[in-house]
C-alpha positions as CSV (number, residue, x, y, z in Angstrom):
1,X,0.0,0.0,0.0
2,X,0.8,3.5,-1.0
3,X,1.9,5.3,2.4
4,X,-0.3,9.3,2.2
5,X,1.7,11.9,2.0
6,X,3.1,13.4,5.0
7,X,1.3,16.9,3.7
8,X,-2.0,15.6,4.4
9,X,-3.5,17.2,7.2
10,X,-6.2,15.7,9.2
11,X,-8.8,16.4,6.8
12,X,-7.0,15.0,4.0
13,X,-5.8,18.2,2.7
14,X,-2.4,20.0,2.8
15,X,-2.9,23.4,4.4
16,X,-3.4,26.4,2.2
17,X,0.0,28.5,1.1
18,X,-0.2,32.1,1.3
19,X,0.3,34.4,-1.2
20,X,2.5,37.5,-0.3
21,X,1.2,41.0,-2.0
22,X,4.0,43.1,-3.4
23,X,3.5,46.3,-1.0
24,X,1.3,49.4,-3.3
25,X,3.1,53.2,-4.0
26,X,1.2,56.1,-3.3
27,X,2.0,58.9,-6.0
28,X,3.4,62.0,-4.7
29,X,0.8,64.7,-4.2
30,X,1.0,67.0,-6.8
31,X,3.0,70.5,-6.2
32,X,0.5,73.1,-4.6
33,X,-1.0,75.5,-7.2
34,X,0.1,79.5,-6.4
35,X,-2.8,81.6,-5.8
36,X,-4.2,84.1,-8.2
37,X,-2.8,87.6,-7.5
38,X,-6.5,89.2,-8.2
39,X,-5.2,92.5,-6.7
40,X,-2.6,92.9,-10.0
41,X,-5.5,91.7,-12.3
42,X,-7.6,95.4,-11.1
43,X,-4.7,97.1,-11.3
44,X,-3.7,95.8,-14.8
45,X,-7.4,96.5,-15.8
46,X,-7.5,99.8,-14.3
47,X,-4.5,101.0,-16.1
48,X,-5.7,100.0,-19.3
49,X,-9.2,101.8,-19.2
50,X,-8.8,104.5,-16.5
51,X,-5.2,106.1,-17.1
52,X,-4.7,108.5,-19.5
53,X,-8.1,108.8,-21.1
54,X,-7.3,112.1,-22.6
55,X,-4.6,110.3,-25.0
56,X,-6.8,107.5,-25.7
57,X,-9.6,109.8,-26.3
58,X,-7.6,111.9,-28.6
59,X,-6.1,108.6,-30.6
60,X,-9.5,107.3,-31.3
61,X,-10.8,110.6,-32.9
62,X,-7.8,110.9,-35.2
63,X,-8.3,107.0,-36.2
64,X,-11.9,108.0,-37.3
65,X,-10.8,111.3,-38.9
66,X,-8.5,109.2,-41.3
67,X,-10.9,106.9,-41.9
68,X,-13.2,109.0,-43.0
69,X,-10.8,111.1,-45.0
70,X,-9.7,108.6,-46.6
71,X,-13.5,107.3,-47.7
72,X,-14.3,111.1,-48.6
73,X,-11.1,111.3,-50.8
74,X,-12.5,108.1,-53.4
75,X,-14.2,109.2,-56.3
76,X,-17.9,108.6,-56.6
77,X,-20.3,109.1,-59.7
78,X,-23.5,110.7,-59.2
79,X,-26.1,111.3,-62.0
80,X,-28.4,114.6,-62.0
81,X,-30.8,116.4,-64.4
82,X,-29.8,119.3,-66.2
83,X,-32.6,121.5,-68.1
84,X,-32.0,122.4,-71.6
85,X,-32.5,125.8,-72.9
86,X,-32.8,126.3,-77.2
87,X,-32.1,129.6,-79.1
88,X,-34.3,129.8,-81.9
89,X,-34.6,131.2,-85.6
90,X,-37.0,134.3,-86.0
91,X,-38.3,132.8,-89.3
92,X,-38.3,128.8,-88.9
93,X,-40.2,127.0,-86.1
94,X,-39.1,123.6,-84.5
95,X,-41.6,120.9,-85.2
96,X,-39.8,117.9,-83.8
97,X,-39.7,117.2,-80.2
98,X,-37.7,119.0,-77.8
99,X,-34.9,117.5,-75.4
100,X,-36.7,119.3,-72.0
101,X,-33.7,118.1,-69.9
102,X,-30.6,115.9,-70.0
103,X,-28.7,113.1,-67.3
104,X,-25.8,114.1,-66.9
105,X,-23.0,111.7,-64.5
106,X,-21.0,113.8,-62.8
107,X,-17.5,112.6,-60.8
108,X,-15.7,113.6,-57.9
109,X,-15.4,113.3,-54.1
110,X,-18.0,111.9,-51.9
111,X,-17.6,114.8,-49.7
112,X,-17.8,117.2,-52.6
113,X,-20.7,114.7,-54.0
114,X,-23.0,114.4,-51.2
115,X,-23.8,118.1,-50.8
116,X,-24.0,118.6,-54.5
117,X,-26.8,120.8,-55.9
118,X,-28.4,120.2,-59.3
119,X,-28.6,124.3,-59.9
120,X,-24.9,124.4,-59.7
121,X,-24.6,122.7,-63.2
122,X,-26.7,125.5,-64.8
123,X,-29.0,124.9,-68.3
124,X,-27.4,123.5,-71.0
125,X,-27.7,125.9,-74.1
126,X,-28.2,125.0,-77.5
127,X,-28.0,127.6,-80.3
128,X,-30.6,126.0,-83.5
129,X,-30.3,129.5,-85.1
130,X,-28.4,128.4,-87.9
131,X,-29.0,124.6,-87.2
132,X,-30.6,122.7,-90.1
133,X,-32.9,119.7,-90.4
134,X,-31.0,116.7,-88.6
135,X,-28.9,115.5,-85.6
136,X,-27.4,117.6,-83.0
137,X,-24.9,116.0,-80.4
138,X,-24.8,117.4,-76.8
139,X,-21.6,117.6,-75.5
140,X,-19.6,117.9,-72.3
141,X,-18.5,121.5,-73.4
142,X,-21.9,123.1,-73.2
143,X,-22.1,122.1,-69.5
144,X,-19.8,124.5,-66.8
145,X,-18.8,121.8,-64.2
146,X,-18.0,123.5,-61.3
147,X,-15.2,123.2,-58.8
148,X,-14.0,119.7,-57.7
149,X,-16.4,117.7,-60.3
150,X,-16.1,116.2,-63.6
151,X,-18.3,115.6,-66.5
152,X,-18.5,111.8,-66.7
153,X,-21.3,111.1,-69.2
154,X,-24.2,112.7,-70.6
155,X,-28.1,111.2,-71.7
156,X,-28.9,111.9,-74.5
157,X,-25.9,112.6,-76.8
158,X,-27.6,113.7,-79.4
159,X,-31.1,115.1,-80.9
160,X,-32.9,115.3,-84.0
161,X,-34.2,118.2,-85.0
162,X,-36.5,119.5,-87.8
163,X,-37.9,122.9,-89.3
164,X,-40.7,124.2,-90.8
165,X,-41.6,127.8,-92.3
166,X,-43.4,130.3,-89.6
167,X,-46.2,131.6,-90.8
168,X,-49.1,134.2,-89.9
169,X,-52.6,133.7,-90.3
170,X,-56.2,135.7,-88.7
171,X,-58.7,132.4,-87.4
172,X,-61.9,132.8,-85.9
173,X,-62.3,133.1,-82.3
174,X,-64.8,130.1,-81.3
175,X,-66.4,130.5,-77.9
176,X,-66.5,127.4,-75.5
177,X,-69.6,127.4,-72.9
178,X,-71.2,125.1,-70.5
179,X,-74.2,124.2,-68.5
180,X,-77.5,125.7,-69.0
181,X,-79.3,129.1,-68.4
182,X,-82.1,128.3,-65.8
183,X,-84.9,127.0,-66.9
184,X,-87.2,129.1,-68.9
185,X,-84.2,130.7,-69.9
186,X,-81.6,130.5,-73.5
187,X,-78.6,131.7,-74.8
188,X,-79.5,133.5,-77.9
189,X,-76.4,134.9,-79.0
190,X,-72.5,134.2,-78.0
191,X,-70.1,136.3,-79.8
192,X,-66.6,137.7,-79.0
193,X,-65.2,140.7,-78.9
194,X,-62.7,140.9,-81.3
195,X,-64.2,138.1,-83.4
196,X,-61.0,137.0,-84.9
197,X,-57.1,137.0,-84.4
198,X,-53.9,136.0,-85.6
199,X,-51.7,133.6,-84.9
200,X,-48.6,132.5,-85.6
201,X,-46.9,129.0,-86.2
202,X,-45.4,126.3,-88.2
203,X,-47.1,126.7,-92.7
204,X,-48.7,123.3,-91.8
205,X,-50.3,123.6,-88.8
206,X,-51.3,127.4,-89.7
207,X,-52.3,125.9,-92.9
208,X,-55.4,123.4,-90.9
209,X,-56.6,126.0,-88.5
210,X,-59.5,127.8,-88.6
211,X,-60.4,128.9,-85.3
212,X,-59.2,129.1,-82.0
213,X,-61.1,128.4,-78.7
214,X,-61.6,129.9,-75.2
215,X,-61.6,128.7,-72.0
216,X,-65.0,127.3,-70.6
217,X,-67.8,130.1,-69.8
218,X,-70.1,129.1,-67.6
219,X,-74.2,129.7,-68.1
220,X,-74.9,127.6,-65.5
221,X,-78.5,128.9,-63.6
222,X,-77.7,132.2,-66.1
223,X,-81.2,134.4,-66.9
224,X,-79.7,137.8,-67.2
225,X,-77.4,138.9,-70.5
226,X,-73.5,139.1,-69.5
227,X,-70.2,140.3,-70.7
228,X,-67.2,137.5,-69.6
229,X,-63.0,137.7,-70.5
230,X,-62.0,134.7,-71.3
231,X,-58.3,133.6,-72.1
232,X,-57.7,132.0,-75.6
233,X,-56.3,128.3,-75.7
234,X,-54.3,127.9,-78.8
235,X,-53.4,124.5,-80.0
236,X,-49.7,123.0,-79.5
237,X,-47.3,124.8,-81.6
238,X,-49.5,127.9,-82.0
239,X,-49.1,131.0,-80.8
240,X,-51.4,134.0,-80.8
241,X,-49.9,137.4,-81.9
242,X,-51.3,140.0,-79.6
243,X,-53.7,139.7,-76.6
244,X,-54.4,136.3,-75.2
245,X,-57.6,137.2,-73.8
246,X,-61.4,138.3,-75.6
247,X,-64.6,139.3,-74.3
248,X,-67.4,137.3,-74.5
249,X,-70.9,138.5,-74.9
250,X,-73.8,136.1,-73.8
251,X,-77.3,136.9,-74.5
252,X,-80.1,135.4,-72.3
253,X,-83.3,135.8,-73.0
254,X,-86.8,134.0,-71.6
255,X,-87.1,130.9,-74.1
256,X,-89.9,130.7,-76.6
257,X,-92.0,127.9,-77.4
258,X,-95.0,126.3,-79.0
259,X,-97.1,123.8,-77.4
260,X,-100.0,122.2,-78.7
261,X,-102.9,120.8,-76.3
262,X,-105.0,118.1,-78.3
263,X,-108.6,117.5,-77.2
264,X,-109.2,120.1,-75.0
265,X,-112.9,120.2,-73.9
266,X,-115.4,122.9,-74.5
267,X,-117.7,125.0,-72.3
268,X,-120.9,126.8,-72.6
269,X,-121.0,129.7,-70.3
270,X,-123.8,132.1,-70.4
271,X,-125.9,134.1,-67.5
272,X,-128.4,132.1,-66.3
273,X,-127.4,129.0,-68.6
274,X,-126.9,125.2,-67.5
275,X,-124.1,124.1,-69.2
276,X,-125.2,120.6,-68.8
277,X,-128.3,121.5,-71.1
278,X,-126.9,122.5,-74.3
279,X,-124.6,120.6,-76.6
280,X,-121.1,121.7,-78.5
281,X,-119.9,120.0,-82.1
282,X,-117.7,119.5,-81.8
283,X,-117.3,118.7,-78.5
284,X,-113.2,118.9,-78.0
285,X,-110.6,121.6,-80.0
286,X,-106.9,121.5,-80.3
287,X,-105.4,124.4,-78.7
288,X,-101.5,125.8,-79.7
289,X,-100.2,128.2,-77.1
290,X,-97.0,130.4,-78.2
291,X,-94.8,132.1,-75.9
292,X,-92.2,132.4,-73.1
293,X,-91.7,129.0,-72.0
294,X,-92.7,129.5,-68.0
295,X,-96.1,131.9,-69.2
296,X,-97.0,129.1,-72.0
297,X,-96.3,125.9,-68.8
298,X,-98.5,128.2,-66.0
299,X,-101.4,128.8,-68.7
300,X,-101.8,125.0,-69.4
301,X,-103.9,124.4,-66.3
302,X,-105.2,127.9,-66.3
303,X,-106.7,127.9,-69.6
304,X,-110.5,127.3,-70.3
305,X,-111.9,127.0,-74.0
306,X,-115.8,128.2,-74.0
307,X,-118.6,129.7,-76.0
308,X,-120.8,131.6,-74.7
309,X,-124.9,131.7,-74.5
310,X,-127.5,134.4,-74.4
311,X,-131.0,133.4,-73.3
312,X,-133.1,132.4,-76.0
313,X,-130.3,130.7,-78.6
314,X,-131.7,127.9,-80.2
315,X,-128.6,126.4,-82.0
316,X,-126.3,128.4,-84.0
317,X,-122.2,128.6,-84.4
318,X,-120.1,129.9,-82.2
319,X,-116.9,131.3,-81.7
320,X,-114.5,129.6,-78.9
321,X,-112.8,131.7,-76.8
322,X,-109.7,130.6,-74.4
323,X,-110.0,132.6,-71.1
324,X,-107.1,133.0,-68.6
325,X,-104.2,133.5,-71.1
326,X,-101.7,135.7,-69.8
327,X,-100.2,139.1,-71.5
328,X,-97.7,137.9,-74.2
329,X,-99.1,133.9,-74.8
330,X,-100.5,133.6,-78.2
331,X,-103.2,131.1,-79.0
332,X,-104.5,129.7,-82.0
333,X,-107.7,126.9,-81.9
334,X,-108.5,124.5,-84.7
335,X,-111.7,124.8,-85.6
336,X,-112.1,128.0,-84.0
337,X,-116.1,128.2,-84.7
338,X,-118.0,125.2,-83.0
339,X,-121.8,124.6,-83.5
340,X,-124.3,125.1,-80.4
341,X,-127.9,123.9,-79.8
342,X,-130.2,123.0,-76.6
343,X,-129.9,119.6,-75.4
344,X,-132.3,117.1,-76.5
């Protein structure tokens, strides 16, 4: 038999070996930090902002003025209108279209630039006098640049132009009215005073012309006669020679009419008559009134068409009268004699 091992124990088991731990290092605690000097931090700071300030102050506004200088001092194009001004011939007219004004782009300093006036540039002048039908250029050297500024470019360069003959003519003066008198009321006669004048103008436009108008006179609610100045409105391109003004004399008058009243009924009137006992043939008449309109309008419901009847008529014609006309209506009836007899 196998002898056990003398490293049994008791229990059958050698004892347990212990295991020996190599010992751990702490690390060396790290070095301790300096404290913040916050006293030198204010005073750094203070020094920085507080000290000197005049200097400071001063260095700033010279930065800015050289910064704007220097922005002022770049040249800058601005673009303006100039009006155009024409000399003209005494015997020749200009029938094409006019230049009114021109763009012109002017260069130069921003601070010169931005307190730049229009008015400073002047009109431009262009002398047509001896010009002849075709194209004239606009140039720089008709514009005065003032001080400090440049003439950069200019819109339009050119412009056509084109003549014709002037000529003289004497046209009718036509007067222009509106509204209406008031009613009752017309204008029977609008004439001025002078009725013609001349004008002047380009052959072909003289040539189609035959009157010239006024301005609007107004008849509006008008029932008396009056006397107006009016001021002449010529056409484009024509000019009047003289006076541009003409009296105007409006004539107002009450307006006359004719009315006619179909089958008006007839009356019998008589003393001591009944009307309802005698009998008229015909029975109805047609009545024309003539007169001022507002007399002839005021008689229509005032008028009364009748015969009269003297006791003892036993049938016979008779002649119609119309009672309650006024002074100045005139009257005509159709028939005018009507035949009368006692009812049956």
């Amino acid at each position: 038999m196998r002898q056990r091992s003398q490293t049994i124990g008791t229990l059958g088991r050698s004892p347990a070996r212990s295991v020996q731990r190599p010992p751990q290092v702490q690390p060396d605690p790290p070095p301790p930090t300096p404290g913040v000097d916050r006293g030198a931090v204010r005073r750094w700071l203070h020094g920085a902002f507080a000290e000197n300030l005049g200097l400071k102050f001063l260095s700033m506004v010279l930065a800015v003025t050289v910064f704007l200088l220097v922005n002022d001092d770049k040249a800058r194009e601005i673009t303006v209108r100039v009006p155009v001004a024409y000399s003209l011939p005494d015997d020749r007219v200009l029938v094409s279209e006019r230049v009114e004004e021109v763009k012109v782009t002017i260069k130069g300093p921003w601070r010169r630039l931005r307190k730049f006036d229009e008015k400073e540039l002047g009109r431009i002048s262009i002398d047509l006098r001896a010009a002849q039908n075709g194209e004239i250029a606009i140039t720089a050297d008709m514009i005065t640049a003032p001080a400090g500024v440049t003439i950069a470019g200019i819109s339009p360069r050119s412009m056509r132009v084109a003549f014709d003959k002037r000529t003289e003519k004497l046209v009718e003066v036509q007067p222009t009215v509106a509204g209406r008198p008031q009613h009752g009321y017309i204008a029977l006669e609008i004439k001025p005073v002078p009725p013609t004048i001349k004008v002047r103008g380009a052959d072909k436009l003289i040539a189609a012309l035959t009157s010239v108008r006024t301005r609007e006179i107004s008849l509006e609610g008008r029932t008396e006669t009056f006397t107006s100045t009016s001021q002449l409105v010529p056409p484009d391109g024509i000019e009047v020679v003289g006076a541009d003004t003409v009296a105007v004399h409006v004539q107002i008058d009450e307006e006359l009419v004719t009315r006619k009243f179909p089958a008006v009924v007839v009356g019998v009137k008589g003393e001591g008559i009944d009307p309802n006992k005698w009998s008229v043939t015909p029975r109805q008449v047609e009545i024309t009134l003539t007169g001022a309109l507002l007399s002839v309008e005021k008689t229509k419901d005032a008028m009364s068409p009748v015969v009269k009847v003297v006791p003892g008529d036993k049938g016979r014609e008779a002649e119609v009268v119309v009672e309650g006309l006024p002074p100045g209506v005139g009257v005509r009836i159709s028939p005018e004699r009507v035949r009368i007899a006692p009812a049956k």
